[in-house]
C-alpha positions in Angstrom: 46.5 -177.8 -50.5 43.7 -177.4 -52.3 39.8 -176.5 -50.7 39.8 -176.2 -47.2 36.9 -176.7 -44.7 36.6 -175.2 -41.5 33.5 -175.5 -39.4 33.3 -175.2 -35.3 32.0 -178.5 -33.3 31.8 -177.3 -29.7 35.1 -176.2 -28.5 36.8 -177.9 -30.7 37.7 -176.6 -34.9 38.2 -179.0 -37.4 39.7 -178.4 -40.6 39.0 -180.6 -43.5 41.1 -181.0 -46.8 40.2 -183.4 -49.7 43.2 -185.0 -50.5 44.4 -185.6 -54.6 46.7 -187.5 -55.9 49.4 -184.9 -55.8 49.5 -185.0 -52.2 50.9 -188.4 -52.1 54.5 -190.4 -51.6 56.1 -192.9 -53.5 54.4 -195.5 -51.3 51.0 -193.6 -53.0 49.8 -192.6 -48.9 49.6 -188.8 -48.1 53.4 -187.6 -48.1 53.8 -186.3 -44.5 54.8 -182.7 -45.6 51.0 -182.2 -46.6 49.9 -183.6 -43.2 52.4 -180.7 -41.7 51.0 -178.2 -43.6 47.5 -178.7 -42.9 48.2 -179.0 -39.4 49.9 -175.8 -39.6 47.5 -174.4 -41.3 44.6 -175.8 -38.8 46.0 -173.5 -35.6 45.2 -170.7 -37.5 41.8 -171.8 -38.4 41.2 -172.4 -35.0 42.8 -169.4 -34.1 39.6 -167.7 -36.0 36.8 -169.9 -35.0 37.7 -170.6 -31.1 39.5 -167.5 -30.1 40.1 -164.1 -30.0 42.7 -163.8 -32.2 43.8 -162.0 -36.0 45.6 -164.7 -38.0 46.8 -162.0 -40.3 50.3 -161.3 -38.8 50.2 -164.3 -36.1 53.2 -166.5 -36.4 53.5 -170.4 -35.5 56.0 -170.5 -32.2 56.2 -174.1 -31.9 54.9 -177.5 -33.6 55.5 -180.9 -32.2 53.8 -183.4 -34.1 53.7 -187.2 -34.1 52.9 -189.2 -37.0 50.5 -192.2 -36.0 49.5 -193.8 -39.2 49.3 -193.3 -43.1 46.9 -191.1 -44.5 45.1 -192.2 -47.7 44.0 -190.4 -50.8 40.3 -191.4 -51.1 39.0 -189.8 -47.4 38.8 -186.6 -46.4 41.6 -185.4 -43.9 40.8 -183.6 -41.4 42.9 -181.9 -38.0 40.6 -181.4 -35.0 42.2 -178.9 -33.1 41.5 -177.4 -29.1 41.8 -174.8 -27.6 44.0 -175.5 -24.3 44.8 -171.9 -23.2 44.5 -168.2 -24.6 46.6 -165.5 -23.3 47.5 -162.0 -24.2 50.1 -162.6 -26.9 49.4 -167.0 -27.1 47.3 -169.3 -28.1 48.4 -173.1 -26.5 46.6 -175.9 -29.2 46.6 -179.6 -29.4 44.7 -181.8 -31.3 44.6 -184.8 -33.7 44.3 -185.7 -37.7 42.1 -187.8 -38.6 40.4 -189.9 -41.9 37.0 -191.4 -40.6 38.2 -193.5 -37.3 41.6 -194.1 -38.6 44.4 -191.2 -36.7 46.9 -190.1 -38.6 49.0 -187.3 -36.5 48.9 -186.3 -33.1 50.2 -181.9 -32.4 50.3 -179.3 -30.2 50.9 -176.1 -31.1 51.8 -172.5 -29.6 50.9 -169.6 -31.7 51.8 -165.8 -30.9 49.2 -163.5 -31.7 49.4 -160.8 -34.1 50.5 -157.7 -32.7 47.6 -154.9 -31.2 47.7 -152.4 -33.8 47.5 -148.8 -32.6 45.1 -146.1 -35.1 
């Protein structure tokens, strides 16, 4: 994936990746498997930044994503994620990736939080 970016605006985490040529399809647009993995990748940087939880042994439960648009190699990309709801064991995400003004992915996401661990 390459450098990664995470900073906090509000409630809201966003995650930004540079993209390289590397990260691109035949068609020379980023190859959808990168947008995946950054959004994978981007509930567990929110997971740090907006809630309570360890990322260390936290696993991804569900990912629905929609593809909206092609993502292109010379803008950042970045997935702004939210915080919906936070419970004992889950964290309930959604959120959007983005290049400027130009969405490429629309998720949600449902992360299980890594287990207490007892001294």
């Amino acid at each position: 994936m390459g450098r990664l970016l995470t900073r906090r605006e509000g409630d809201k985490c966003r995650l930004r990746m540079m993209p390289e040529r590397r990260h691109t399809n035949l068609q020379e647009m980023i190859h959808g498997a990168v947008t995946l993995s950054l959004i994978d990748i981007s509930l567990f940087a929110a997971m740090r930044t907006l809630g309570s939880g360890d990322a260390g042994m936290a696993v991804t439960l569900e990912l629905s994503t929609q593809f909206i648009g092609a993502g292109k190699v010379d803008k950042p990309l970045d997935a702004v994620v939210e915080l919906m709801r936070e419970t004992g064991r889950m964290m309930f995400m959604r959120g959007m990736v983005e290049q400027e003004d130009h969405q490429v992915a629309s998720f949600s996401g449902i992360v299980r939080k890594s287990p207490k661990r007892s001294l």
